[in-house]
C-alpha positions in Angstrom: -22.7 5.2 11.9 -25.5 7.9 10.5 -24.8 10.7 8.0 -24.3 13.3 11.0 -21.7 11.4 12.4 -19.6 10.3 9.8 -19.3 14.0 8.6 -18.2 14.6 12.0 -15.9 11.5 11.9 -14.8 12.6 8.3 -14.2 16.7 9.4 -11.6 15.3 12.1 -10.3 13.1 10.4 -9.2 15.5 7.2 -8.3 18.2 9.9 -6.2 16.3 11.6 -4.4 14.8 8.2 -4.4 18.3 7.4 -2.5 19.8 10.4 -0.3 16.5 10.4 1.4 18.1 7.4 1.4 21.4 8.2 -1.0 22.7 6.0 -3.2 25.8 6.8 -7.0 25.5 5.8 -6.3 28.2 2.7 -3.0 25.8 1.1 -5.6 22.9 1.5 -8.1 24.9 -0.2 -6.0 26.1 -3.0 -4.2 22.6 -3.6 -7.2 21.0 -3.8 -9.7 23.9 -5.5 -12.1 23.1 -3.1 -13.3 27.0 -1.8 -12.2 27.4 1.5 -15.7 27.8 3.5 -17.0 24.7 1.8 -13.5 23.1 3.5 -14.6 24.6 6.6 -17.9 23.2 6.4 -16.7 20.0 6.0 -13.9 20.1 9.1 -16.3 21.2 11.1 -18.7 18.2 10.5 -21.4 20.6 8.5 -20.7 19.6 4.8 -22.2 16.6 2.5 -19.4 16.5 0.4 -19.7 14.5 -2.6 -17.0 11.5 -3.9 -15.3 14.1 -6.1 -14.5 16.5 -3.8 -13.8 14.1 -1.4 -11.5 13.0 -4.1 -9.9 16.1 -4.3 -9.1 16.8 -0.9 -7.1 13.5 -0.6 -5.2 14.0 -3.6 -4.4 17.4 -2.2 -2.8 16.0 1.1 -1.3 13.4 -1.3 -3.2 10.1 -0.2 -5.2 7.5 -1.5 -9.0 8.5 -1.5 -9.3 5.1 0.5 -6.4 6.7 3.4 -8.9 9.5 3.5 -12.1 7.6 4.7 -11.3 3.6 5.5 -11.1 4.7 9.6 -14.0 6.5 9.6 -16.1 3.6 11.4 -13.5 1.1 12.1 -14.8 -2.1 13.9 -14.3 -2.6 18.1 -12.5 -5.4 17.6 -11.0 -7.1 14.4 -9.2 -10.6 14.3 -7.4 -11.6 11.6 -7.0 -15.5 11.6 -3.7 -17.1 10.1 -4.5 -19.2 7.3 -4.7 -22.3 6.5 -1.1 -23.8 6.2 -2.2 -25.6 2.4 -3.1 -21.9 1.3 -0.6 -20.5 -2.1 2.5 -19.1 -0.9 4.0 -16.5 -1.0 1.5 -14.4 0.4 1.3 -11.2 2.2 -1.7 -9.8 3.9 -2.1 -6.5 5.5 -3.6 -6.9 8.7 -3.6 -2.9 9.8 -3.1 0.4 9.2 -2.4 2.7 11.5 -2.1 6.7 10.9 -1.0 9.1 13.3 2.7 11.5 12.5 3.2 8.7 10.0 1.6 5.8 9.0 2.2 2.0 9.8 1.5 -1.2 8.4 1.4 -4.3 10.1 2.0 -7.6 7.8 2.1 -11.2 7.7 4.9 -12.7 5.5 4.0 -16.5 4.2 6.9 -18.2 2.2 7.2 -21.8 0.7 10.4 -23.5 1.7 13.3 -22.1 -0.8 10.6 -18.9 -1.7 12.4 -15.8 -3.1 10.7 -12.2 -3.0 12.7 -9.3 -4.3 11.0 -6.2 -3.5 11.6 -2.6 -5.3 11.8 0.4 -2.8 9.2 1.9 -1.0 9.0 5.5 -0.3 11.9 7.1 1.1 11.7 7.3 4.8 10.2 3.5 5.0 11.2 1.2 7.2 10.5 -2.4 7.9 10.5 -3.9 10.9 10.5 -8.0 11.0 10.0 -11.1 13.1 10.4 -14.5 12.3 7.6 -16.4 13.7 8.5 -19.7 12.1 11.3 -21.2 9.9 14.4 -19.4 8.8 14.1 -16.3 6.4 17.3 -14.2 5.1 16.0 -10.6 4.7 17.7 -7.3 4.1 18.9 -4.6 1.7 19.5 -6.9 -1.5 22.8 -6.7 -1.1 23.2 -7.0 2.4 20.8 -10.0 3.5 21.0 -11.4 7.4 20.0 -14.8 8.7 17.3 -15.5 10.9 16.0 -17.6 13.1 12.2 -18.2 15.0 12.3 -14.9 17.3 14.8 -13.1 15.9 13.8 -9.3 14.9 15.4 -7.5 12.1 14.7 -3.3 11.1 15.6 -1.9 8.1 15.3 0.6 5.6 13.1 -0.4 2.7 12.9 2.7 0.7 16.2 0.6 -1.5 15.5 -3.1 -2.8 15.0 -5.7 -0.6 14.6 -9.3 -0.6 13.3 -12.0 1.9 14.7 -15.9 1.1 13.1 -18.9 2.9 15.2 -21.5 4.2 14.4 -25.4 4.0 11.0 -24.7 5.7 7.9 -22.6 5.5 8.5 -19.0 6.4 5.9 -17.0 8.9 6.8 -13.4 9.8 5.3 -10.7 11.4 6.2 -7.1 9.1 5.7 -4.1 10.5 6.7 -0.8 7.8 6.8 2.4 9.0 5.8 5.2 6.4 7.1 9.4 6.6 4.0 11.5 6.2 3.4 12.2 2.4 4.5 16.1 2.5 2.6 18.5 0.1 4.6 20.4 -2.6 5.0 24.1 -1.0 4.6 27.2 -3.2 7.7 28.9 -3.7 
């Protein structure tokens, strides 16, 4: 991608976070002391920002500089092979990200036979969405875990602690979370 069409891919991208969380061009500009035409500029595809003000623009609409510009050029077509069944577990490994009102993640859960993982709570509003591909994996609230089996599909919230238990065998699962826009602090 050239420099003229990642600022445009850059300027939509930040408008469209922008308007995602309601924000007017001036609050974005004021959050993130960036002067408002030089925001224009760059929503329109005319700046050359530079890292820091980059930088400050994400903080602003409360993300990770990364959130701000990893899908700016994102490849046609991405596989993600499994690996190999002798690699370390437990393993996780994000396979996507996907923005949009919200964001979601898309996982693969790997778990030695007998593995434990107790996770602390994500932001509130996350969910997680699970299925077992292989083995049998007890996953839940902490204190309210459920059985599964190959196929089954479990949703729940994960914004309290949660756990996931392998059975007897190795444990392969699909996880899908589901992430509430981050919401800027509104003057009052």
């Amino acid at each position: 991608m050239d420099g003229s069409n990642l600022q445009v891919a850059l300027g939509g991208r930040l408008r469209r976070l922008r308007e995602e969380r309601a924000m007017s061009a001036a609050e974005l500009a004021r959050a993130s002391g960036v002067a408002r035409a030089t925001l224009s500029k760059i929503e329109a595809g005319q700046g050359n920002p530079t890292l820091d003000t980059i930088g400050a623009l994400a903080a602003a609409l409360r993300l990770p500089l990364v959130d701000l510009v990893a899908e700016l050029a994102p490849p046609s077509v991405r596989l993600d092979r499994s690996p190999a069944p002798t690699e370390p577990t437990p393993s996780q490994h994000l396979l996507t990200r996907v923005g949009g009102s919200g964001m979601t993640e898309f996982w693969r859960l790997r778990l030695g036979p007998g593995e434990r993982l107790d996770r602390q709570p994500h932001a509130t509003g996350t969910t997680e969405h699970i299925t077992l591909i292989a083995g049998s994996l007890s996953t839940g609230p902490a204190d309210d875990l459920h059985d599964l089996a190959p196929g089954d599909f479990i949703s729940y919230r994960a914004d309290l602690p949660h756990s996931y238990v392998a059975g007897s065998a190795p444990v392969i699962a699909a996880v899908v979370m589901t992430y509430l826009p981050a919401l800027p602090d509104l003057p009052r």
